[in-house]
C-alpha positions as CSV (number, residue, x, y, z in Angstrom):
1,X,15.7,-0.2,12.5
2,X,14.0,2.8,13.8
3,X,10.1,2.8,15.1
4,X,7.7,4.0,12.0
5,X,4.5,5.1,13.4
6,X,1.4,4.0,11.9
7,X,0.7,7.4,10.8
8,X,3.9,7.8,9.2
9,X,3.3,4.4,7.0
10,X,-0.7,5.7,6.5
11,X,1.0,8.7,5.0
12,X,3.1,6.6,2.9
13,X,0.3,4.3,1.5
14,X,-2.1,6.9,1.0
15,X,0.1,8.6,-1.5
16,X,-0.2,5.7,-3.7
17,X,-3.7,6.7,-4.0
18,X,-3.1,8.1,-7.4
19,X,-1.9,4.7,-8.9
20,X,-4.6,3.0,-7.1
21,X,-7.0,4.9,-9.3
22,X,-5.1,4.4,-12.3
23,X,-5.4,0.5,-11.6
24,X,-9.3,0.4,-10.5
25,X,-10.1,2.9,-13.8
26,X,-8.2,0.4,-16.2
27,X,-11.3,-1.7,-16.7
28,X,-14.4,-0.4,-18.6
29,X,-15.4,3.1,-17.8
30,X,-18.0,2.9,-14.6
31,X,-21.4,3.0,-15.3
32,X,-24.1,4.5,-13.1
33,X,-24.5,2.0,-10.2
34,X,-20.9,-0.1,-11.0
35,X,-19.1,-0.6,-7.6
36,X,-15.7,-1.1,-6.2
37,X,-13.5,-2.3,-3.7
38,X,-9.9,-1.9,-3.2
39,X,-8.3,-4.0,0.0
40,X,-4.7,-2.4,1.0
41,X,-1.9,-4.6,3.6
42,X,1.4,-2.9,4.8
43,X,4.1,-5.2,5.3
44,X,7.5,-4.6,7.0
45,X,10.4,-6.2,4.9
46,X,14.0,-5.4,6.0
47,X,17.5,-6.9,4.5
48,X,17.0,-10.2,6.4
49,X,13.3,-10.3,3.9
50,X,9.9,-9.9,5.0
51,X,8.9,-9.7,8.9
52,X,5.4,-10.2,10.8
53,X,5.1,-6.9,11.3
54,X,2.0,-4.9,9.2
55,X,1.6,-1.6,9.4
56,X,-1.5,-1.0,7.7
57,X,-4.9,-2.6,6.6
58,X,-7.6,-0.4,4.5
59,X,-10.6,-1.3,2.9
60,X,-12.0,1.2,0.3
61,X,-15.5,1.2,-1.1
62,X,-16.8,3.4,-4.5
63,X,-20.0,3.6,-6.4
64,X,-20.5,5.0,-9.8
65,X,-23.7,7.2,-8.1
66,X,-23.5,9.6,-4.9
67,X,-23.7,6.9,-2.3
68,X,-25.4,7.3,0.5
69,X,-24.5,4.3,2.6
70,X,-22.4,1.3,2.5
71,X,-22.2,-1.8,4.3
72,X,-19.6,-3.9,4.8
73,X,-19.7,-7.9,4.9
74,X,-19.2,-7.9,8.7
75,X,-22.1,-5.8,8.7
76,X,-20.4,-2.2,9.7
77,X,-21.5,0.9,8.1
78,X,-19.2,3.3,9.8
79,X,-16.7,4.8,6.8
80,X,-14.4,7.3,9.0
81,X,-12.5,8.5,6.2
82,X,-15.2,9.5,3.0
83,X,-13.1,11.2,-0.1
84,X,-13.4,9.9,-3.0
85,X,-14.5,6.4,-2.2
86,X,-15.4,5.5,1.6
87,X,-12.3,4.0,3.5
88,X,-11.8,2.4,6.9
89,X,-8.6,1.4,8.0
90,X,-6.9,-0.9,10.9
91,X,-6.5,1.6,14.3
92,X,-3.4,3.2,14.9
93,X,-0.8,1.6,17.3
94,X,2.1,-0.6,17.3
95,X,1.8,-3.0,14.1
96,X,-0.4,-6.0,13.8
97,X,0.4,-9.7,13.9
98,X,-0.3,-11.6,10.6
99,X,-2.9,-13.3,12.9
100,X,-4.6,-9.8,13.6
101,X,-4.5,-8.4,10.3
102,X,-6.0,-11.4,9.0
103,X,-8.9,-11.1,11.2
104,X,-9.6,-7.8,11.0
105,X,-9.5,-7.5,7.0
106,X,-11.6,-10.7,6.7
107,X,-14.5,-9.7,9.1
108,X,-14.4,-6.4,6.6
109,X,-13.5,-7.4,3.3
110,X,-14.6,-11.4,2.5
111,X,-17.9,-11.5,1.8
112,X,-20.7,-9.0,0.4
113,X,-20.5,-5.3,0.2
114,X,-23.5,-3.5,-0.2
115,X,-24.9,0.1,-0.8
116,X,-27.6,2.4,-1.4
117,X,-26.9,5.3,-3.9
118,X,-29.2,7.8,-5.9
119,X,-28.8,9.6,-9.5
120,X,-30.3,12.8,-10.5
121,X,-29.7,13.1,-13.8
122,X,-30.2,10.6,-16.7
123,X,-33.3,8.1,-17.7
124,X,-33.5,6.8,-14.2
125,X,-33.2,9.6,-11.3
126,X,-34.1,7.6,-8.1
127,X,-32.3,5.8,-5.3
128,X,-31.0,2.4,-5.6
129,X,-29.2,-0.6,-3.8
130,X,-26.4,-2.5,-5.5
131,X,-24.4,-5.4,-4.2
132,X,-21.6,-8.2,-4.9
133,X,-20.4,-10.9,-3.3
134,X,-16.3,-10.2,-3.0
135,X,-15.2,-13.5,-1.1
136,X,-14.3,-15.0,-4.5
137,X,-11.6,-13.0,-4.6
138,X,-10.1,-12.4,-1.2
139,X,-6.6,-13.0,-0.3
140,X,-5.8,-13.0,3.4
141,X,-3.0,-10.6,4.0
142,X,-0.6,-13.4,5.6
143,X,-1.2,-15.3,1.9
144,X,-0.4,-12.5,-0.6
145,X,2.8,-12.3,-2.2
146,X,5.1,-9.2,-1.6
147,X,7.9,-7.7,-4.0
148,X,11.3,-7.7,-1.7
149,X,14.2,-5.3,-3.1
150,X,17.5,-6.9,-4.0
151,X,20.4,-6.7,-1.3
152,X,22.1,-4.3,-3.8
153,X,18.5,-2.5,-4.2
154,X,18.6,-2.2,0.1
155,X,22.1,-1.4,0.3
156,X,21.5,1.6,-2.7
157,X,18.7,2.9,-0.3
158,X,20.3,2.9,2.9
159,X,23.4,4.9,1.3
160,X,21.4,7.4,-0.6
161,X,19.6,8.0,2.9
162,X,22.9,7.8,5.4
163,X,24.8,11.0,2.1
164,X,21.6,12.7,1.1
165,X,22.0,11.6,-2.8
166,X,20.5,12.8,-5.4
167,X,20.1,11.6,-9.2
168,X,18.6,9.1,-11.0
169,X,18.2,5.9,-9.1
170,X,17.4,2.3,-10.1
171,X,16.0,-0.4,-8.3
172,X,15.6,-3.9,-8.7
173,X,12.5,-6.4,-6.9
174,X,13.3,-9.9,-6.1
175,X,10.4,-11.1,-8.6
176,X,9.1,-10.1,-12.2
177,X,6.7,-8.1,-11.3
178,X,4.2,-9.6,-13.8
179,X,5.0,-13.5,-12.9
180,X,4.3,-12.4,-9.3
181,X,0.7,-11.9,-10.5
182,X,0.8,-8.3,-9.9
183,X,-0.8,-5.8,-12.8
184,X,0.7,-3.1,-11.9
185,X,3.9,-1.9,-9.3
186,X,6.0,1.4,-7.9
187,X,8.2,2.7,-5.7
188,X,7.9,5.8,-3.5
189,X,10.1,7.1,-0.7
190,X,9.2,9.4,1.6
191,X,11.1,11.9,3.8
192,X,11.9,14.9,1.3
193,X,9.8,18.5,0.8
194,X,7.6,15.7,-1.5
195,X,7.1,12.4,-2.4
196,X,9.7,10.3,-4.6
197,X,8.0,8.3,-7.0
198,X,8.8,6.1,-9.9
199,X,7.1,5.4,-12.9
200,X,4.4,2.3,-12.8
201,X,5.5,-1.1,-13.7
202,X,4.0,-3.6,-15.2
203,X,6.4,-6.2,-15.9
204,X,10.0,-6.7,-15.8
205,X,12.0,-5.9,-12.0
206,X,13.3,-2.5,-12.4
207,X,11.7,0.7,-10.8
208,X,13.5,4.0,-11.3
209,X,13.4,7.1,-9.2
210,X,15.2,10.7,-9.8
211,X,16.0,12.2,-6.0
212,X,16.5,16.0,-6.7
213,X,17.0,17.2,-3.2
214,X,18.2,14.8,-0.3
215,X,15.9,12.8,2.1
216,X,15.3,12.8,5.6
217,X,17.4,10.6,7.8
218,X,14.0,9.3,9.0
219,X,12.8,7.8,5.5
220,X,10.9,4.9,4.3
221,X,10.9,3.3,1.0
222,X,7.3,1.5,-0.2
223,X,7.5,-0.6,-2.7
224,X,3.5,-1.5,-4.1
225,X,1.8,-3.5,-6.5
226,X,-2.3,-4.2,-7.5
227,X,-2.0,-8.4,-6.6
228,X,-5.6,-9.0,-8.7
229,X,-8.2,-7.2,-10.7
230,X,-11.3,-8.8,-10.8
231,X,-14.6,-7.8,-11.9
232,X,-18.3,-9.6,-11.8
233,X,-21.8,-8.7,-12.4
234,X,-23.6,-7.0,-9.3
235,X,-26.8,-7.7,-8.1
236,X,-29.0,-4.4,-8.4
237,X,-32.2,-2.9,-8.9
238,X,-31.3,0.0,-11.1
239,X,-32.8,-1.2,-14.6
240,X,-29.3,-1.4,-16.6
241,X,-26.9,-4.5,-15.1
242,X,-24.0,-3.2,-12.8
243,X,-20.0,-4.3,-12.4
244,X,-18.7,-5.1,-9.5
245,X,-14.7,-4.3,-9.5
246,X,-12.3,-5.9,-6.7
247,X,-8.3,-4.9,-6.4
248,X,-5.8,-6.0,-4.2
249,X,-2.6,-4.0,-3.1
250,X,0.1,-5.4,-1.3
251,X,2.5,-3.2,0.3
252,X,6.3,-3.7,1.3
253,X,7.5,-1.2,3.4
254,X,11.2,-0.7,4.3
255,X,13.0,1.6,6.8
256,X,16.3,3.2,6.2
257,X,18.9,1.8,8.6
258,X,20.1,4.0,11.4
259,X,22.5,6.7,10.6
260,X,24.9,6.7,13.8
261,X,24.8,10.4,15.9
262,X,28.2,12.2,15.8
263,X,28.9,11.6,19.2
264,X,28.2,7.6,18.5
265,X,30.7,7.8,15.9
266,X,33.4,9.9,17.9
267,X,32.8,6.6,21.0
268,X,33.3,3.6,18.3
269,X,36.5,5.9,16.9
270,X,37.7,5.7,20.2
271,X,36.5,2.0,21.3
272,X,39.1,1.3,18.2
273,X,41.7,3.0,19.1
274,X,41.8,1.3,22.8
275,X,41.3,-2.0,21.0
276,X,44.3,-1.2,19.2
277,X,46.3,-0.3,21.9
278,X,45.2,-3.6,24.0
279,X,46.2,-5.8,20.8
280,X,49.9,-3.8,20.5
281,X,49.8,-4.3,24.2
């Protein structure tokens, strides 16, 4: 297994961005004031199944206005990354225990989100404060459920990684993706010119990807899914009542197993041949 740096597996999860939005939009159309929250855990899986390693932890905040601040139920404003919705994520470094990344997403996720945001068009140009009370629906990271690949699914990926394939691919999750309570699933591997990705899933346990030029050696397959979609009335003082929106994503990350250097392979050719010799011996 080689080392994937946390910015490596950021880049990863941040291109999932895209079905992210496609799951938070599937509701109602936002009004005005309506606010959301998207919680996002990395998880290392290899062949042997899921490990304590996570890579990654984010917490994303939105608003239907131009927000202007945001708290979050720990009571930190800071949002370091702001595009799109406001996002802060777990520090870069070696990956987190399941006993850290629990902490750290429950002091910023369980519990009530708050924000002030202002309009300048419409019946009611002003600023306003909307909040909602997310704890309802928090899953600690160590307690969500994770899609695993197949052995055959692994074995595929290491081999299309250790040739530099190319086609049409298809892979196959442990679970239905629907019975494991997830709305919504994909798969992406990185290490090409761009991102592979498959269509979204819904249901069923196949995911398929077409490869049309071959991968990096140093690849990493993410396999994702939205775990809830929940949605409640906010508290607000905007004179129209609000939605608060809540999603979950659970991410399995695997790496690609070692390819052996030439000069690796040339020493096990050899070790083989003096085994042999020994064993004639």
């Amino acid at each position: 297994m080689k080392n994937l740096s946390r910015s490596d597996s950021r880049r990863a999860v941040s291109a999932s961005s895209v079905f992210v939005a496609a799951v938070a939009l599937s509701a109602a159309a936002p009004a005005v004031a309506d606010i959301g929250v998207t919680t996002s855990v990395t998880r290392e899986a290899t062949a042997a199944g899921l490990t304590g390693n996570y890579w990654d932890g984010d917490v994303s905040f939105g608003s239907g206005g131009t927000l202007l601040s945001a708290t979050r139920p720990n009571g930190a404003t800071n949002w370091p990354q702001q595009y799109g919705s406001w996002q802060v994520s777990t520090p870069q470094g070696p990956p987190l225990t399941g006993a850290q990344i629990d902490s750290w997403m429950d002091s910023n996720s369980r519990g009530t989100f708050s924000c002030t945001w202002s309009t300048s068009g419409g019946t009611y140009p002003g600023t306003y404060q909307t909040s909602g009370d997310f704890a309802p629906y928090y899953v600690a990271p160590t307690a969500r459920t994770y899609l695993q690949l197949t052995q055959s699914s692994i074995a595929q990926f290491n081999d299309i990684i250790a040739n530099g394939l190319t086609g049409t691919f298809t892979f196959n999750t442990t679970q239905n993706i629907s019975q494991a309570g997830f709305v919504g699933a994909n798969l992406r591997i990185l290490g090409g010119p761009s991102l592979v990705r498959s269509d979204d899933m819904s249901s069923g346990n196949t995911l398929t990807v077409t490869i049309e030029s071959a991968l990096s050696t140093y690849s990493s397959l993410l396999l994702f899914g939205g775990t809830s979609q929940a949605s409640f009335q906010a508290s607000t003082n905007y004179p129209f009542p609000e939605t608060a929106r809540y999603n979950s994503i659970s991410n399995t990350l695997y790496q690609a197993a070692p390819v052996p250097a030439p000069g690796a392979l040339a020493l096990l050719g050899l070790a083989g041949l003096s085994g042999g010799r020994r064993r004639r011996g």
